[in-house]
Kinemage of the C-alpha trace (Angstrom):
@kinemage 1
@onewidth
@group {chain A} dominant
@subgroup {mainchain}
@vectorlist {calphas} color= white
{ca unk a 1} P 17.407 0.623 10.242
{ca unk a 2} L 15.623 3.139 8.500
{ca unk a 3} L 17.736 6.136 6.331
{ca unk a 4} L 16.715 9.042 4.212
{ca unk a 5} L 18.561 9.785 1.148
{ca unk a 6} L 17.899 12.927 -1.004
{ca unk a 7} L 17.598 12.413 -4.439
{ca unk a 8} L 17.920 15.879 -5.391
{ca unk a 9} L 15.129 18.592 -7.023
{ca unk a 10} L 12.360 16.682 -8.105
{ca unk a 11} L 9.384 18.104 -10.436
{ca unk a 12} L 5.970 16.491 -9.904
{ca unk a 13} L 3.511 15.642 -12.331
{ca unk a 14} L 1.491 18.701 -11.434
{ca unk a 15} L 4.380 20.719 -12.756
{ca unk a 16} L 5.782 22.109 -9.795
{ca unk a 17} L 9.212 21.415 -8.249
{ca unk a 18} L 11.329 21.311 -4.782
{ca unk a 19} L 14.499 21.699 -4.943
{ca unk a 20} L 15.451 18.634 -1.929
{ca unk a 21} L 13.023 15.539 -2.448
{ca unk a 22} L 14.136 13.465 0.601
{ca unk a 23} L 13.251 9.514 0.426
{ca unk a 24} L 12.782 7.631 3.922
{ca unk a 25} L 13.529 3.790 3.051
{ca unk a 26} L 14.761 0.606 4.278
{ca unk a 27} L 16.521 -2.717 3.000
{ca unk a 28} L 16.802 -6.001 3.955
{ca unk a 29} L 19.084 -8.723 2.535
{ca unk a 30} L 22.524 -8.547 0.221
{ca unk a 31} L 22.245 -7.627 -3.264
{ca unk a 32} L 23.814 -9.084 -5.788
{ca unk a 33} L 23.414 -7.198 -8.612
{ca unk a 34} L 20.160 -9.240 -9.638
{ca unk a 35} L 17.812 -9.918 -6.304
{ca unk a 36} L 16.351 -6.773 -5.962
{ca unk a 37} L 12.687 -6.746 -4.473
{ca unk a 38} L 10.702 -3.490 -4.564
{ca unk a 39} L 7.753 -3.801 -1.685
{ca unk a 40} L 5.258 -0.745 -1.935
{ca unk a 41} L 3.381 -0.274 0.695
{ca unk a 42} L -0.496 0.572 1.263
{ca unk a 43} L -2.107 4.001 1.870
{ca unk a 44} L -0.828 5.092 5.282
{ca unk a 45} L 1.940 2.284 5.614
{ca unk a 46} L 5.334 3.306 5.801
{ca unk a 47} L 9.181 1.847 4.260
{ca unk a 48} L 8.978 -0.716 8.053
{ca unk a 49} L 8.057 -3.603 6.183
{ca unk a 50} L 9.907 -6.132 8.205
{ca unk a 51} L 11.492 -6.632 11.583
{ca unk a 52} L 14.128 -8.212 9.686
{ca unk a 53} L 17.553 -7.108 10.312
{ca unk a 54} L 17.418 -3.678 7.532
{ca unk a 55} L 20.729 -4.000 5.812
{ca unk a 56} L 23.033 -0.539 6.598
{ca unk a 57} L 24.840 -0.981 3.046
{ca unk a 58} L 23.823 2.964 1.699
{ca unk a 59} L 25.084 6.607 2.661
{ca unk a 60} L 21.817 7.683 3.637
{ca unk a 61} L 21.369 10.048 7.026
{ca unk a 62} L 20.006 7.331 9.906
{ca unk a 63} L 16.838 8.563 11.127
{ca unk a 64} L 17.092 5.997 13.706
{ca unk a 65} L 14.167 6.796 16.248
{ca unk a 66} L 12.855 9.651 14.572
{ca unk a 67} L 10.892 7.518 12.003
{ca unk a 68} L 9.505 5.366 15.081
{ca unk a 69} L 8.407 8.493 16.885
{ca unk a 70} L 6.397 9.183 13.625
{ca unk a 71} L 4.546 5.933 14.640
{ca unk a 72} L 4.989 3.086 12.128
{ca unk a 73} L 6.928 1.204 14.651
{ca unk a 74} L 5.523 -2.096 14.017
{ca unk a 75} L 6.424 -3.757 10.656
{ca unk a 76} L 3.201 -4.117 8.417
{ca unk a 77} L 4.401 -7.524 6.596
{ca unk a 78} L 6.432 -8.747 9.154
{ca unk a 79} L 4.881 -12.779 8.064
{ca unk a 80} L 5.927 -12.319 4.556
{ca unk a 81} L 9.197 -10.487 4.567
{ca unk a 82} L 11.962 -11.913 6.064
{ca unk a 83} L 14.342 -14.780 6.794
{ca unk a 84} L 12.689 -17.918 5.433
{ca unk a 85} L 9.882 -16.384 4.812
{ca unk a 86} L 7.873 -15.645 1.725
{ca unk a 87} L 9.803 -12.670 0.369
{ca unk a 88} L 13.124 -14.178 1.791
{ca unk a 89} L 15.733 -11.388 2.610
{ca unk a 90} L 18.163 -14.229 2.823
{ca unk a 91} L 17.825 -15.074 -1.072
{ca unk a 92} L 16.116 -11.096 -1.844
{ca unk a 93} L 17.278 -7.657 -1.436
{ca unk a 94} L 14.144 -6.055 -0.277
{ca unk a 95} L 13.793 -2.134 -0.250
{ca unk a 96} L 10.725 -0.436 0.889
{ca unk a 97} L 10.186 3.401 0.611
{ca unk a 98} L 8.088 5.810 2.440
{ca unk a 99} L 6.543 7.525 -0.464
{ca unk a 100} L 6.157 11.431 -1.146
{ca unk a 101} L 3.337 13.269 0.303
{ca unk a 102} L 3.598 10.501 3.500
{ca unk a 103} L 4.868 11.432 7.113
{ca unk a 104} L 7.150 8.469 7.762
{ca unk a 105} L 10.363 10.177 6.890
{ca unk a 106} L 9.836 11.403 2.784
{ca unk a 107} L 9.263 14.911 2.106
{ca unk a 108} L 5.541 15.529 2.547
{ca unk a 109} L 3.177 18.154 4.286
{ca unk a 110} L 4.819 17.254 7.771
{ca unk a 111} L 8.500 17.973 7.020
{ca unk a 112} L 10.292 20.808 6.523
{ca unk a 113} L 10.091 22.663 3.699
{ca unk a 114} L 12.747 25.378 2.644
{ca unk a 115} L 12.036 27.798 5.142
{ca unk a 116} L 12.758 25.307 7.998
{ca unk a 117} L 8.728 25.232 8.923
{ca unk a 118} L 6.660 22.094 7.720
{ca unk a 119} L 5.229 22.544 3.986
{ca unk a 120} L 1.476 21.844 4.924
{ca unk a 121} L -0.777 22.074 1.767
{ca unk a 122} L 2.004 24.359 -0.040
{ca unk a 123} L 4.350 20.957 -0.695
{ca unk a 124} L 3.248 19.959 -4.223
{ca unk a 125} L 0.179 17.854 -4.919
{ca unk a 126} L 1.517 13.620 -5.514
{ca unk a 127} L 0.681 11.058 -7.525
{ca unk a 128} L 0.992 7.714 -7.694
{ca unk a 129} L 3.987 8.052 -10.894
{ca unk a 130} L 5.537 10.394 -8.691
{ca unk a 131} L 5.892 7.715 -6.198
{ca unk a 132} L 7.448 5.238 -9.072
{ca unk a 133} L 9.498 8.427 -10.392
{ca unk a 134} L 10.935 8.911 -6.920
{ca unk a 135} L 11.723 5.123 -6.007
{ca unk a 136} L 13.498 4.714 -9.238
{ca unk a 137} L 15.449 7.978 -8.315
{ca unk a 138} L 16.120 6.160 -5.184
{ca unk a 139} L 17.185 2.708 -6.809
{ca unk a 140} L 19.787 4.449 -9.084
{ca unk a 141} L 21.179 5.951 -5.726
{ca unk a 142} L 21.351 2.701 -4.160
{ca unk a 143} L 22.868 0.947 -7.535
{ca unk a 144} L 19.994 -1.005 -8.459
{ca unk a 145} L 19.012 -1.343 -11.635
{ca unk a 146} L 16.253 -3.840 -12.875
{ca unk a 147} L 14.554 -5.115 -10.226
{ca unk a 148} L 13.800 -9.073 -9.851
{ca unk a 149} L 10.284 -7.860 -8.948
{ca unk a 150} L 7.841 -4.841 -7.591
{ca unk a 151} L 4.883 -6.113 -5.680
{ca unk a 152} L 2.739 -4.106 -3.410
{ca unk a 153} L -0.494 -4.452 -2.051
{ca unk a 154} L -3.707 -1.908 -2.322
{ca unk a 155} L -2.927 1.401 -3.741
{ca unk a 156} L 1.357 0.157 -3.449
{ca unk a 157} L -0.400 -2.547 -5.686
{ca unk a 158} L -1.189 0.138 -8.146
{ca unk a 159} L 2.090 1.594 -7.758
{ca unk a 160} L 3.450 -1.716 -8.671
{ca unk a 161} L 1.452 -1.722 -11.777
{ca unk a 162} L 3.020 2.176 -12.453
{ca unk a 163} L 6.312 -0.072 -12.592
{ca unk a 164} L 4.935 -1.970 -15.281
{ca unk a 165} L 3.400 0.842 -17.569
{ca unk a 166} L 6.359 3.516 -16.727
{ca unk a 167} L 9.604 1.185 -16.378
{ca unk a 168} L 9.111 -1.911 -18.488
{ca unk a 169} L 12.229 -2.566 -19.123
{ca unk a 170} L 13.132 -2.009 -15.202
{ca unk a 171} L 11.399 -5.280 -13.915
{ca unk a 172} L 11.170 -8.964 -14.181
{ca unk a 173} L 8.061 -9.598 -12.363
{ca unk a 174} L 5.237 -7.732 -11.024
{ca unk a 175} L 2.662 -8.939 -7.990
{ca unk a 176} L -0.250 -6.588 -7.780
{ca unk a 177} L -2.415 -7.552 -4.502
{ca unk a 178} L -5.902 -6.503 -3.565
{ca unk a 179} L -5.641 -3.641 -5.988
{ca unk a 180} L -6.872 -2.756 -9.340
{ca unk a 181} L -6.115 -0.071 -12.613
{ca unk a 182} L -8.250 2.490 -10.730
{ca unk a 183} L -10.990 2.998 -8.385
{ca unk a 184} L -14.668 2.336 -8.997
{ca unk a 185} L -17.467 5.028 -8.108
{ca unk a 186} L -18.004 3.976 -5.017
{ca unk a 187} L -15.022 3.673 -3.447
{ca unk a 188} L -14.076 7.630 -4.932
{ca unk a 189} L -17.330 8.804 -2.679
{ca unk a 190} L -16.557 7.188 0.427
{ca unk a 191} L -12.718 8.662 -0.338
{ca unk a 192} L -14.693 12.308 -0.587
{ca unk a 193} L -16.356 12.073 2.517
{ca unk a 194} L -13.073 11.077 4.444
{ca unk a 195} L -11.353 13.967 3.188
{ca unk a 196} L -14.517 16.321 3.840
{ca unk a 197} L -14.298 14.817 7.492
{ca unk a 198} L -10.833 16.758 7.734
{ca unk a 199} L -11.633 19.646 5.960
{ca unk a 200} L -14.212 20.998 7.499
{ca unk a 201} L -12.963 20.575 11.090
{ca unk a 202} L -12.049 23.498 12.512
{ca unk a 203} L -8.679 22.849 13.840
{ca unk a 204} L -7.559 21.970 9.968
{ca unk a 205} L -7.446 25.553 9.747
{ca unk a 206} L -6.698 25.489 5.930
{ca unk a 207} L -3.815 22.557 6.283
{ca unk a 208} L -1.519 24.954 8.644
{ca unk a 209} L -2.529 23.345 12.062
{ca unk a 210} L 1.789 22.228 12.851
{ca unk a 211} L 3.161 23.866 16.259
{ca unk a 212} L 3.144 23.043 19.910
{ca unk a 213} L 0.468 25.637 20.252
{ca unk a 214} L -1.889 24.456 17.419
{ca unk a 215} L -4.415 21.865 17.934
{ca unk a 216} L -4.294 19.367 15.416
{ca unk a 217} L -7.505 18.295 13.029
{ca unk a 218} L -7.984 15.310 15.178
{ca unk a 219} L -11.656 14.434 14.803
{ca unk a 220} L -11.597 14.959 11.214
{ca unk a 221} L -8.781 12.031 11.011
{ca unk a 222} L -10.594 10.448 13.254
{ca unk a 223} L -13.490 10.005 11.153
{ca unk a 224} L -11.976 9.539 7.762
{ca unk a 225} L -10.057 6.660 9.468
{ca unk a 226} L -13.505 4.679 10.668
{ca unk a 227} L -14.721 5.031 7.330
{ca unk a 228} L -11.447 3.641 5.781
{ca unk a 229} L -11.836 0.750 8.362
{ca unk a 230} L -15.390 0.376 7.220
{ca unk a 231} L -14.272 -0.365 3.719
{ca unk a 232} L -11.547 -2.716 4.764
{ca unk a 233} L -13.353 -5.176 6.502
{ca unk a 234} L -16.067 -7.406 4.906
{ca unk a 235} L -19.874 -7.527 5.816
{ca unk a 236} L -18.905 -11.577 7.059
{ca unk a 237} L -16.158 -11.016 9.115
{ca unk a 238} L -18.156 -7.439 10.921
{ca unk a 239} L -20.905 -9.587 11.422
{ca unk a 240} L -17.957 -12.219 13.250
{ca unk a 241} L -16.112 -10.343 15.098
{ca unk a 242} L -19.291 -8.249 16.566
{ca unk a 243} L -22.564 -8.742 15.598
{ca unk a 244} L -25.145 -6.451 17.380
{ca unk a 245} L -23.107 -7.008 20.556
{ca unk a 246} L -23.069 -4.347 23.022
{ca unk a 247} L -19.759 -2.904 24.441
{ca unk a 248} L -18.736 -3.456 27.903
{ca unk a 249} L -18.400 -0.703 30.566
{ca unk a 250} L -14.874 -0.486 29.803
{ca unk a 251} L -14.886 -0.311 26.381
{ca unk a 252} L -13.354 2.677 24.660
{ca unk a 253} L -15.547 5.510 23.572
{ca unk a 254} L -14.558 9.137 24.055
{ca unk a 255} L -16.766 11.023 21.240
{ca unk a 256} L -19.513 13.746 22.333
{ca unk a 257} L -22.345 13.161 24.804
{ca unk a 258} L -25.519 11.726 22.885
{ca unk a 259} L -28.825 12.731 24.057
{ca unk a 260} L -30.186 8.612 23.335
{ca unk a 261} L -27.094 6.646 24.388
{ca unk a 262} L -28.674 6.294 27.871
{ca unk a 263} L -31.381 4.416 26.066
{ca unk a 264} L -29.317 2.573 22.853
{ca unk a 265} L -26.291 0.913 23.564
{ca unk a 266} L -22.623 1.450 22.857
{ca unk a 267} L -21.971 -1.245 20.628
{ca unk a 268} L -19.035 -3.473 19.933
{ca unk a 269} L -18.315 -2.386 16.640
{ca unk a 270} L -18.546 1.056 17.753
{ca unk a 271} L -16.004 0.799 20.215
{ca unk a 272} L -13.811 -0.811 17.605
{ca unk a 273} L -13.966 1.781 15.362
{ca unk a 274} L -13.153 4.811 18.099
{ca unk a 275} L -10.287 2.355 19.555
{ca unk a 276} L -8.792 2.244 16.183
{ca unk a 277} L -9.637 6.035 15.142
{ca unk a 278} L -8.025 6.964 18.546
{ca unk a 279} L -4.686 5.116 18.091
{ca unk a 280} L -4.560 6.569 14.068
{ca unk a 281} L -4.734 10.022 15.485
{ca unk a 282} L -1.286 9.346 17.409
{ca unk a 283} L 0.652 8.261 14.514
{ca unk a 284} L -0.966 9.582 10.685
{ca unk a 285} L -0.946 13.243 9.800
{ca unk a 286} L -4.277 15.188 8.293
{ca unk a 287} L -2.907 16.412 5.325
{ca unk a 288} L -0.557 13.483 4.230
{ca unk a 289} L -4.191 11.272 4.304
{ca unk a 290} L -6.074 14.191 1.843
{ca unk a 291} L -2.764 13.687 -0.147
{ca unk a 292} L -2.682 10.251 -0.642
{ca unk a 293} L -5.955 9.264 -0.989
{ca unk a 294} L -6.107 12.127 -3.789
{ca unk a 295} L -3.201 9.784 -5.061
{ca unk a 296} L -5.031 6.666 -5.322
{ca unk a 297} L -7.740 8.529 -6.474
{ca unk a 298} L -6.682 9.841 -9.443
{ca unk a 299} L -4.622 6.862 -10.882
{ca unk a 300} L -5.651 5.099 -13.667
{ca unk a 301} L -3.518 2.570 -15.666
{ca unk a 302} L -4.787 3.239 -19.263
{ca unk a 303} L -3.982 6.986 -18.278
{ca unk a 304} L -2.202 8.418 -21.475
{ca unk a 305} L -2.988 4.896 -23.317
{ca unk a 306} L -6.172 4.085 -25.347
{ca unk a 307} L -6.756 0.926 -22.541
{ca unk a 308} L -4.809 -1.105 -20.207
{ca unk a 309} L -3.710 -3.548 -22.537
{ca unk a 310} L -2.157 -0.860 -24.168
{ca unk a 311} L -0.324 0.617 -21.065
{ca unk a 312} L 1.151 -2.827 -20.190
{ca unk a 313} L 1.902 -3.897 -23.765
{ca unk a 314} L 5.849 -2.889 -23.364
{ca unk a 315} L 5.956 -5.004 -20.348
{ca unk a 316} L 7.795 -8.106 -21.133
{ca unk a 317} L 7.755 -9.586 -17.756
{ca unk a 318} L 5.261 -11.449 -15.857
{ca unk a 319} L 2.393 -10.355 -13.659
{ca unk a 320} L 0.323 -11.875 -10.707
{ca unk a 321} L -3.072 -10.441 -9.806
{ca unk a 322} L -4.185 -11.429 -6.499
{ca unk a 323} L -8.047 -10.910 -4.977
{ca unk a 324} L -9.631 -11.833 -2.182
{ca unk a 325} L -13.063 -13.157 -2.658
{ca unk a 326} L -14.359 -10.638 0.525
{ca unk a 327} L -12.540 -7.406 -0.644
{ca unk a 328} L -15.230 -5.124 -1.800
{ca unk a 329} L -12.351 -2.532 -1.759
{ca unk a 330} L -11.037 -3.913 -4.643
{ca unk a 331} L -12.835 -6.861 -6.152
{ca unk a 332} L -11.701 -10.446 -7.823
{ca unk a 333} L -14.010 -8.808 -10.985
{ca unk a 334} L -11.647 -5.543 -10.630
{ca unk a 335} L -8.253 -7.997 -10.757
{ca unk a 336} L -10.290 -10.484 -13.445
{ca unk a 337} L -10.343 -7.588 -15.481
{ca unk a 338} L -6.457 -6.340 -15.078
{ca unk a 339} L -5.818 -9.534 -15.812
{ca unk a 340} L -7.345 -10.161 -18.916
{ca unk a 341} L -6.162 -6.553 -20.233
{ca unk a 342} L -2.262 -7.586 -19.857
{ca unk a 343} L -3.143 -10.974 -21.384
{ca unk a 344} L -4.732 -9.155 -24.235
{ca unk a 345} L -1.556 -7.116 -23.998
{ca unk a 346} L 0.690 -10.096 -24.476
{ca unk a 347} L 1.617 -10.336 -21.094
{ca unk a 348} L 1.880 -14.004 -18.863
{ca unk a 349} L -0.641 -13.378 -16.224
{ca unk a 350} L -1.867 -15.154 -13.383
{ca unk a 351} L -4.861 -14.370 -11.428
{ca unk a 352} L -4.800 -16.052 -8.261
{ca unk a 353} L -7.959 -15.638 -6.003
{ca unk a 354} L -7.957 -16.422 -2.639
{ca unk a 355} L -11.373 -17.682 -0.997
{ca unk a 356} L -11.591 -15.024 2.206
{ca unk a 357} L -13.665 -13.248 3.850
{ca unk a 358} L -11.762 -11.076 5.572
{ca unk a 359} L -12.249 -8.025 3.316
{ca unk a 360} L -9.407 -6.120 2.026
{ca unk a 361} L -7.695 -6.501 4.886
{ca unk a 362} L -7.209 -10.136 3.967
{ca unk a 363} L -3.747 -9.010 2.535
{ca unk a 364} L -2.124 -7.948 5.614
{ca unk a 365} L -3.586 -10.389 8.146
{ca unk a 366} L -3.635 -13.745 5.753
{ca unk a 367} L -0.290 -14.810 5.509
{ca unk a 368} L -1.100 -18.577 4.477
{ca unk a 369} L -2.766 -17.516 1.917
{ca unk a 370} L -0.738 -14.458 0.273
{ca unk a 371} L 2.786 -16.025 1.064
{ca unk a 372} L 2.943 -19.284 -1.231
{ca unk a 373} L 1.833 -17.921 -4.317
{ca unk a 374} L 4.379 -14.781 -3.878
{ca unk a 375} L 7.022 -16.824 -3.026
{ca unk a 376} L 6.442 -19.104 -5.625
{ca unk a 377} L 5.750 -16.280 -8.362
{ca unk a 378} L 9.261 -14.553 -7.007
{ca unk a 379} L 11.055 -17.752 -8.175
{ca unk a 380} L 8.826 -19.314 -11.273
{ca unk a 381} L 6.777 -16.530 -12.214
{ca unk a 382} L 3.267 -17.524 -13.531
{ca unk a 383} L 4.491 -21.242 -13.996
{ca unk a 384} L 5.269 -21.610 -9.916
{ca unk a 385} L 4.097 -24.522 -7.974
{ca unk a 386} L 1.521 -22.475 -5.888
{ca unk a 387} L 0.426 -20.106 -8.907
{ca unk a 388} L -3.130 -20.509 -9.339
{ca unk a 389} L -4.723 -19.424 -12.164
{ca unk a 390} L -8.682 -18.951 -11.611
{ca unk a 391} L -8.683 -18.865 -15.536
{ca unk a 392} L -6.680 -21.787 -16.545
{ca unk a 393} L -7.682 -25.117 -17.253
{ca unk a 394} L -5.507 -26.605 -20.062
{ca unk a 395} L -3.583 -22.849 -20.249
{ca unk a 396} L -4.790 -19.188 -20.136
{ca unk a 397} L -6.948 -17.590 -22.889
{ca unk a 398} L -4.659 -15.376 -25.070
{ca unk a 399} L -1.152 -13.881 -23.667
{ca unk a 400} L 1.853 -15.762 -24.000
{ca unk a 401} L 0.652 -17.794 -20.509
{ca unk a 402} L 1.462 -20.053 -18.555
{ca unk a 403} L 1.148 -23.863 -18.015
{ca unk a 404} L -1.659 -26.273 -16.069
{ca unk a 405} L -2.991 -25.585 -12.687
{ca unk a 406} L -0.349 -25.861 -10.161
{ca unk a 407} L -0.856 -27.608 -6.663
{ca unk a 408} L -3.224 -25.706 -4.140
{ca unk a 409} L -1.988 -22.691 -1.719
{ca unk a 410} L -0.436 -24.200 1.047
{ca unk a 411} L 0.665 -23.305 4.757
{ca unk a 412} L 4.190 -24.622 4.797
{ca unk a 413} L 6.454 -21.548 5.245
{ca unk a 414} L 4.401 -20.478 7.778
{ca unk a 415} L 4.803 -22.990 10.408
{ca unk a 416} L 3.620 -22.779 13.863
């Protein structure tokens, strides 16, 4: 069951302030007073992280269907959180919050602002310590105070690492997954052209496109989403799941006439991208995307620090960097390097790789290989069973670290 819960006026780090910063959230489990999970999600996920039963413990306002309408129906972890499962809500108190500047249910360019209309590009620019700001706002609400653990995948994986630098006294244990302390060069260009996509089509109109009678920026979206899918998937498993292949005759495709295609064919991995460009249309807003990519794109962890080490050197719990070996999104060298910053900071790290070459979406659609090390870094931090250190032979190179490698990743909570 998802709620909102206003945490009152809330000033962003750009300086400006609204007066009503509304939080759309869910939770999952009992607490106890020392089980709470924090889950942050990824760029356009939202707080349905689990078709577990959502706890109904707070005083929020029940959005009930609204959020669904907004079209995050289906639960983005749904094989790691939940009964039994790696994050277990039976042991856990899991909360997961739609961040600001989203359009799940938070206060963002889609909701309504103080004059009753939608806020468009006039609600305050976000970043990612805004989002940690705001959940911690949240937590206090919901009686929580230090948290068992944060972890969160992609850019939530950077907000996780926020929880580190900003809170370190707030949290136990922090997973960061497929993420890193900021993004390279490349990844900021391909960022630039998505938003350009939206920007310069003509139904953006400036960000003020809400209304029965405006069209929306559609083909802008559209496009920044097939480049986003572009960088999540991996040259291996492109060349897999398509090849050269050419798309059937009732494969989807609904973009403008081209003067060749009766010679060149509509290819497989074309159709993949419009299928999946078409459906993101349906349920993502325009301006919410230019938000939060501007987000990820502007954090950096040694922000306000001299280096990382130095932003994670008040951190006294543990930490867990985990790449995928086919994420070119955010590399094993990018989480190598985290993780030697917060040993150098005195932290016990982990960096467990996982051989994949499913790209960065490896995260959401491997749960074999993401679940054993979280659920065994939940309950023995760097020391658990299926920890693995790519750094560790007799014990990790500076830090306070950790012990021998641990057993392999295995597939056992994930039965068939």
């Amino acid at each position: 069951m998802t709620a909102v819960e206003s945490v009152g006026e809330f000033r962003f780090e750009c300086g400006e302030s609204i007066e009503n910063l509304r939080l759309a959230y869910e939770t999952y489990g009992e607490f106890d007073g020392d089980n709470a999970v924090l889950v942050c999600h990824a760029l356009t996920g939202s707080q349905h992280v689990s078709n577990a039963p959502s706890s109904a413990d707070h005083d929020g306002d029940d959005l009930g269907d609204a959020v669904e309408t907004a079209g995050q129906a289906r639960a983005w972890w749904n094989d790691v959180v939940g009964p039994g499962k790696a994050i277990d809500t039976t042991e856990y108190y899991v909360v997961c919050v739609n961040v600001p500047g989203s359009c799940y249910g938070s206060s963002g360019p889609p909701a309504d602002g103080p004059d009753d209309e939608p806020w468009g590009t006039e609600f305050p620019p976000v970043t990612v310590g805004d989002w940690t700001r705001a959940q911690r706002r949240l937590l206090d609400r919901l009686g929580v105070g230090r948290l068992h653990a944060v972890v969160g995948g992609s850019v939530g994986g950077m907000n996780a690492l926020d929880w580190a630098k900003r809170f370190p006294d707030d949290v136990r244990r922090v997973a960061a997954v497929a993420t890193a302390s900021r993004l390279d060069t490349q990844c900021l260009s391909l960022d630039a052209i998505a938003r350009r996509a939206i920007t310069t089509d003509p139904d953006w109109n400036g960000g003020d496109y809400y209304g029965d009678d405006r069209p929306s920026p559609a083909d802008g979206l559209a496009q920044a989403r097939r480049i986003g899918h572009v960088m999540y998937l991996s040259k291996a498993s492109m060349g897999r799941k398509f090849g050269r292949r050419a798309a059937g005759r009732d494969a989807f495709g609904d973009g403008p006439d081209d003067p060749t295609g009766r010679f060149f064919p509509y290819r497989e991995v074309e159709s993949y991208l419009d299928y999946n460009a078409d459906s993101f249309t349906t349920r993502f807003d325009a301006n919410s995307y230019l938000y939060l990519t501007r987000a990820m794109d502007e954090y950096d962890l040694a922000a306000g620090y001299g280096s990382d080490a130095e932003a994670l050197a008040a951190f006294e719990g543990e930490l867990l960097a985990l790449s995928f070996t086919g994420d070119w999104h955010f590399t094993v060298e990018q989480s190598r390097v985290l993780a030697a910053a917060a040993r150098d900071g005195d932290v016990p790290t982990a960096h467990h790789v996982v051989d994949s070459d499913h790209g960065h979406d490896a995260f959401l659609v491997e749960p074999e290989s993401v679940g054993p090390p979280l659920r065994d870094f939940l309950a023995d931090g760097v020391g658990g069973r299926a920890v693995r250190d790519e750094d560790d032979d007799d014990g990790p190179p500076g830090g306070r670290g950790r012990g021998p490698d641990r057993a392999p990743v295995h597939a056992s909570l994930f039965p068939g």
